[in-house]
C-alpha positions as CSV (number, residue, x, y, z in Angstrom):
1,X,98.3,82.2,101.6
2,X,99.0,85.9,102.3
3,X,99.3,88.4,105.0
4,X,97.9,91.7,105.3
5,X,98.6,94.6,107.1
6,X,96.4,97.7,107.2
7,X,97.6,101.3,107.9
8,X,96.8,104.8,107.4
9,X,94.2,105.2,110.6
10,X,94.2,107.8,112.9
11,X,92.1,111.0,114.4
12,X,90.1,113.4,112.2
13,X,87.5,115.5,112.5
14,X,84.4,115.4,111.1
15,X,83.8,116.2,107.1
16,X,87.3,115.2,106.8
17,X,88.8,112.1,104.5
18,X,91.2,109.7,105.2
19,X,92.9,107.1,103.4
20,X,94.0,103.8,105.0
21,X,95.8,100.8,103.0
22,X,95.9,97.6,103.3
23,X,99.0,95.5,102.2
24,X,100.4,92.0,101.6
25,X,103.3,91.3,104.0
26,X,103.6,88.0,102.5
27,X,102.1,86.4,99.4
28,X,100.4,88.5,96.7
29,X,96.7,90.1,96.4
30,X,96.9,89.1,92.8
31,X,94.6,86.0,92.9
32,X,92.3,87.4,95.4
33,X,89.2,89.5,96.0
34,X,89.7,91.7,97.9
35,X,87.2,93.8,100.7
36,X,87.2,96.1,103.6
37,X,84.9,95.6,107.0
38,X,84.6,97.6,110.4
39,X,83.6,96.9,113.8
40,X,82.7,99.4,116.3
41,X,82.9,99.1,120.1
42,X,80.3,96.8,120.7
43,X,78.8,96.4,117.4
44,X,78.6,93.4,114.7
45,X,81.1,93.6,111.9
46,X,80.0,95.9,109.0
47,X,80.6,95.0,105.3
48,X,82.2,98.4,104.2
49,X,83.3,97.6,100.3
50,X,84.9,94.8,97.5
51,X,86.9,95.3,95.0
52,X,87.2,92.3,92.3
53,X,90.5,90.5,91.3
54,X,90.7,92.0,87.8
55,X,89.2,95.7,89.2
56,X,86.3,95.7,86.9
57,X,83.6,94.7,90.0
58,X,83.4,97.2,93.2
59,X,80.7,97.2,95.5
60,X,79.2,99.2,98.7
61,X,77.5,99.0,102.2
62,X,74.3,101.1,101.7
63,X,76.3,103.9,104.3
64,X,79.3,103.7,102.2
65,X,78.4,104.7,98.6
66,X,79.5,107.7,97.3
67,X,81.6,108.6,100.4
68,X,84.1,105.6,100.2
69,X,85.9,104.4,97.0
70,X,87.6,101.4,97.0
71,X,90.6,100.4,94.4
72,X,93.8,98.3,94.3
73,X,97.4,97.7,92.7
74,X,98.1,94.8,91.9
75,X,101.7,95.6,91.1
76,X,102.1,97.0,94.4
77,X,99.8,94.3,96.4
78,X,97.8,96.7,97.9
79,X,94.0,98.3,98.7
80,X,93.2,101.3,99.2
81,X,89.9,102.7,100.9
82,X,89.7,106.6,100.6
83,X,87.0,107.8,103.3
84,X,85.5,111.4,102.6
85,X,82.9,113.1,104.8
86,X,83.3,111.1,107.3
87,X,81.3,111.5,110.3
88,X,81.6,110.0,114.0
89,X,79.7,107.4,113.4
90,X,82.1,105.9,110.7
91,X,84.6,105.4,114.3
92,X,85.2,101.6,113.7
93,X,88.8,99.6,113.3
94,X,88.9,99.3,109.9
95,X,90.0,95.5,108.5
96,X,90.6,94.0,105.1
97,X,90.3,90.6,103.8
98,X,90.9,88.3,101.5
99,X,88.7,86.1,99.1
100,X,89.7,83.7,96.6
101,X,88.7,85.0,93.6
102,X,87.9,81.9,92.0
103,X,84.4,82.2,93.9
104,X,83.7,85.4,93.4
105,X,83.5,88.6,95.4
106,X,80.9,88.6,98.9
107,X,79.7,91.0,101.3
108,X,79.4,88.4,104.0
109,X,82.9,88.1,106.4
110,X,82.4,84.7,106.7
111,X,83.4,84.2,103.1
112,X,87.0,85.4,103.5
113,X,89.8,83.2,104.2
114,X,92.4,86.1,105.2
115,X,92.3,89.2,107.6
116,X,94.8,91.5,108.8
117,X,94.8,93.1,112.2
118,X,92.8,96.3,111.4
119,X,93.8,99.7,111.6
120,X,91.6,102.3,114.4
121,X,89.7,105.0,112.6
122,X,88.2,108.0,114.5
123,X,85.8,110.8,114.2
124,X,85.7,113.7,116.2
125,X,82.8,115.8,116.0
């Protein structure tokens, strides 16, 4: 089991970047994959990025690539998600989860057994 805590929101403007982190209060991240989602005020949960267990996998929401980049520490139990360009419509709280890695990374939320309570991200423009 593990806990995770994100951090690192706040207020930007737009074309700036951010970086938010999301750590293991308790547990470890070690035997997990792990991913970031987002929900905006009255929209459906949004797949934002995975990274794999052993770093060697990484994947995108079609919005996301080549703005975001995922990556992890193992040693330090932590995910990172750096966010450049971003632009008022990435305004969403910004969660992370955790998958076992024995099946794999997903894109699909209802895949992951652990959340944390998301951090607020937002865009001025």
């Amino acid at each position: 089991q593990v806990q995770l805590v994100e951090s690192g929101g706040g207020l930007v403007q737009a074309g700036a970047s951010l970086n938010i982190s999301c750590t293991a209060s308790a547990g470890t991240i070690t035997n997990y994959a792990m991913a970031w989602f987002r929900q905006a005020p009255g929209k459906e949960r949004e797949f934002v990025a995975v990274i794999s267990q052993n770093i060697d996998t990484t994947f995108y929401g079609d919005s996301m690539s080549g703005r975001f980049t995922i990556s992890r520490d193992n040693a330090k139990n932590a995910v990172y998600l750096q966010m450049n360009s971003l632009q008022p419509g990435d305004t969403a709280v910004y969660y992370c989860a955790a998958r076992n890695n024995v099946y794999g990374i997903s894109r699909y939320g209802t895949n992951y057994d652990y959340w944390g309570q998301g951090t607020q991200v937002t865009v001025s423009s």
